[in-house]
Residue, then its C-alpha position, 0 to 999 in steps of 0.5 A: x660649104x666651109x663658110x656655113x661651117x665657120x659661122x657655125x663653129x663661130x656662133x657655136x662656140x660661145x660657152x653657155x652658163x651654168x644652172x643649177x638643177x632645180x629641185x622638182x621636189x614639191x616639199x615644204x619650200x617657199x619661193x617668197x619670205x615666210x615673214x612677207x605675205x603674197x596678199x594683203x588683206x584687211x578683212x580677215x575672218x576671225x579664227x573663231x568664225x572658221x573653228x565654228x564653221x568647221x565643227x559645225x559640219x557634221x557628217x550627216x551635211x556632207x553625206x547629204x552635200x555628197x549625194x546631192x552633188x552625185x545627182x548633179x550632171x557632170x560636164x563632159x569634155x570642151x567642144x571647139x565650135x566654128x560658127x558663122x559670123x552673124x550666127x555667132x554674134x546672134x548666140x553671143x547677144x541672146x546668151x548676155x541677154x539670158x545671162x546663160x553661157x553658150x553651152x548652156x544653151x546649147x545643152x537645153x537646146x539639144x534636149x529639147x530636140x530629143x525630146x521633139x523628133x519632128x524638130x530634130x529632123x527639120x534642125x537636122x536636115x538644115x545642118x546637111x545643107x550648111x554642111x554642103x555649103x561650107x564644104x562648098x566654101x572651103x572647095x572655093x577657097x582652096x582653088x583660089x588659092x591654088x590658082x594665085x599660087x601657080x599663075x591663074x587669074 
């Protein structure tokens, strides 16, 4: 017991350096040069170019932008989704093919099922029995598991 104790103070005992605070602050403070660019670039704009641009938007295009963007679908929150192995590979070739995102797909797909019942019963009684089975194979794998842990075969 007094050797953990000594190993502690000993590893413990070392003084630690001092750091200033940092201020939180978002201020006007830059952490580069002022004089040193974060990026180079060789094609800029010219200044009359974005001054045309920015008086040229009246209010009457960005009343209509804003319209036009509350009649968009907004995006819900992100979906974690477990597939299986060759389904997933399957999903992930048709969307590069389309040139769509899985989730995409899966949207169109879900509207699609709402608006065909009798699809949606057929797709959702085949989600029942991939549910049972892999509630079977996560069943399986605990048991084996156990068995290696405590000493079975």
């Amino acid at each position: 017991m007094s050797d953990a104790n000594d190993i502690r103070s000993i590893l413990t005992s070392k003084s630690r350096v001092k750091v200033a605070p940092r201020d939180p602050s978002l201020g006007n403070k830059r952490s580069t040069p002022e004089s040193k660019p974060l990026v180079e670039v060789d094609d800029e704009i010219p200044e009359t170019e974005i001054d045309t641009f920015t008086t040229s938007a009246t209010s009457e295009d960005l009343s209509g932008l804003q319209t036009e963007l509350n009649n968009l679908t907004t995006v819900g929150k992100r979906l974690a989704v477990h597939l299986e192995q060759g389904i997933r590979e399957d999903l992930v070739k048709l969307c590069d093919s389309n040139d769509i995102t899985p989730e995409i797909l899966i949207e169109a797909a879900i509207a699609l099922l709402q608006e065909k019942p009798n699809l949606k019963s057929k797709v959702l009684a085949d989600a029942k029995v991939r549910l049972a089975k892999r509630k079977r194979a996560g069943l399986v794998r605990r048991t084996l598991a156990m068995m290696q842990k405590y000493g079975g075969s």
